[in-house]
PLY file of the C-alpha trace (Angstrom):
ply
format ascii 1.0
element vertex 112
property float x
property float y
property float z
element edge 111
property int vertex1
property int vertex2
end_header
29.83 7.00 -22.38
27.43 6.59 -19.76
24.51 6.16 -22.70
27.03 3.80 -23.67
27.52 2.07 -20.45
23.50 1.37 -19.32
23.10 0.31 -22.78
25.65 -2.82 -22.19
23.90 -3.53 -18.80
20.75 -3.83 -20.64
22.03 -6.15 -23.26
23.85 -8.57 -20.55
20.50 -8.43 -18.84
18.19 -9.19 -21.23
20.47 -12.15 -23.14
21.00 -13.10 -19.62
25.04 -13.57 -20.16
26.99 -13.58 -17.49
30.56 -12.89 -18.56
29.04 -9.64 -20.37
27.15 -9.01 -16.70
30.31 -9.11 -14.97
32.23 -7.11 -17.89
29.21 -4.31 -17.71
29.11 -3.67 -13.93
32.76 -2.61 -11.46
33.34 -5.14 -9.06
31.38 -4.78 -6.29
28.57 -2.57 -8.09
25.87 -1.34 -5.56
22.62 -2.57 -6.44
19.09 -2.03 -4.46
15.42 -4.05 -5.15
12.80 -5.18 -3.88
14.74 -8.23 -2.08
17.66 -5.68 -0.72
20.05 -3.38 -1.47
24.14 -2.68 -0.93
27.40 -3.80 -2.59
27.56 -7.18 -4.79
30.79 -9.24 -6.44
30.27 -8.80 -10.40
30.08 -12.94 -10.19
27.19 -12.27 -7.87
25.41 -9.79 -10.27
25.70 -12.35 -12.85
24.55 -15.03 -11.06
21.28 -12.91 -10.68
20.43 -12.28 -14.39
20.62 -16.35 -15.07
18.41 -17.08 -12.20
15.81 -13.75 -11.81
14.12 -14.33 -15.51
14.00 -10.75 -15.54
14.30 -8.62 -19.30
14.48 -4.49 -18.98
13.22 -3.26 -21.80
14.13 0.53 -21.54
11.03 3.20 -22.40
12.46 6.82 -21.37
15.68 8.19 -20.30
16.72 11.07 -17.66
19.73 12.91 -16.43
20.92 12.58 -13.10
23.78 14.21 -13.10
27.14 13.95 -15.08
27.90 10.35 -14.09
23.97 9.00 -14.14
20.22 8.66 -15.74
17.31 7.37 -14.46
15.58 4.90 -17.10
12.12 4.16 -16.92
11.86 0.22 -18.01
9.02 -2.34 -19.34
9.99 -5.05 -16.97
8.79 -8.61 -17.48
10.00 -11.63 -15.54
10.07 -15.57 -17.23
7.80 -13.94 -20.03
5.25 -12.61 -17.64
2.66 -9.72 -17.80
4.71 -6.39 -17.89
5.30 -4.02 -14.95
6.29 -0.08 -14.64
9.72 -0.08 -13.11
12.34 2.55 -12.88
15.75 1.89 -12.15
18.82 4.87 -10.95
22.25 4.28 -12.50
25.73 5.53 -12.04
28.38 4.83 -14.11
32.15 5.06 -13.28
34.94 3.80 -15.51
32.64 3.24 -18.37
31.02 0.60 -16.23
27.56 0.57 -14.14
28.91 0.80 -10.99
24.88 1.36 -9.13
21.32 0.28 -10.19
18.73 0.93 -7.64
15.30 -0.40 -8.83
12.29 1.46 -8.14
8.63 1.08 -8.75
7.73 3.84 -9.98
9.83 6.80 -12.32
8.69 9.48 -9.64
10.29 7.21 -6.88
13.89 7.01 -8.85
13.81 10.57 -9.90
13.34 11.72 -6.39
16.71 9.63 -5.18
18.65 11.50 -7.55
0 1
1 2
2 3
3 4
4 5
5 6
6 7
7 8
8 9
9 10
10 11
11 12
12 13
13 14
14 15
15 16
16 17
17 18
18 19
19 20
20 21
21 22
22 23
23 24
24 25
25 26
26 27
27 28
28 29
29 30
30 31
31 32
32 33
33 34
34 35
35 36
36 37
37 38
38 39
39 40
40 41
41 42
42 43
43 44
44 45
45 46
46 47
47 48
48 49
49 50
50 51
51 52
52 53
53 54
54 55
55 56
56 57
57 58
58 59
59 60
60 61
61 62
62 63
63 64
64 65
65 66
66 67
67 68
68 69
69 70
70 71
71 72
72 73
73 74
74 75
75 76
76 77
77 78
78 79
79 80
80 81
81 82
82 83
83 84
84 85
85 86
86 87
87 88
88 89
89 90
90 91
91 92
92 93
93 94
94 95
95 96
96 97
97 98
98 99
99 100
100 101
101 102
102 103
103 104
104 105
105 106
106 107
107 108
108 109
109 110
110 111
């Protein structure tokens, strides 16, 4: 479920659809970046994936706990050279409910 979960994130990311954005995260879900962190309306999360040009392309996977995983991601933005990124999610009700972005997989396995 949580597998499950992450994997629809990804997918409403990366086609950057926003009524599967807002049907993939609880409303607010708590996200954190490199341009802040803290609760955001699902609309608002949404709004992000159109606009950002960001696509996740997921590389490993670890546990954090029952509810979470840490996923180590190819990131690219509008098609651009690819970056290292790591990013902790929670899941709750079969939906993400936090994604905190990290630079580095050692950064995001250390906030779990």
């Amino acid at each position: 479920m949580v597998e499950d979960a992450i994997n629809a994130w990804h997918d409403a990311v990366n086609r950057r659809d926003p009524d599967a954005a807002r049907a993939a995260v609880t409303d607010p879900v708590d996200v954190s970046g490199p341009r802040g962190s803290g609760p955001v309306p699902a609309g608002d999360f949404a709004a992000w994936i159109t606009r950002s040009g960001i696509a996740l392309r997921p590389v490993s996977w670890h546990p954090a706990g029952p509810d979470g995983l840490v996923v180590e991601q190819e990131a690219t933005w509008d098609g651009g050279a690819p970056a290292r990124v790591a990013t902790l999610f929670r899941v709750r009700d079969g939906r993400v409910a936090l994604a905190h972005r990290f630079d580095s997989l050692y950064e995001a396995l250390a906030a779990v």
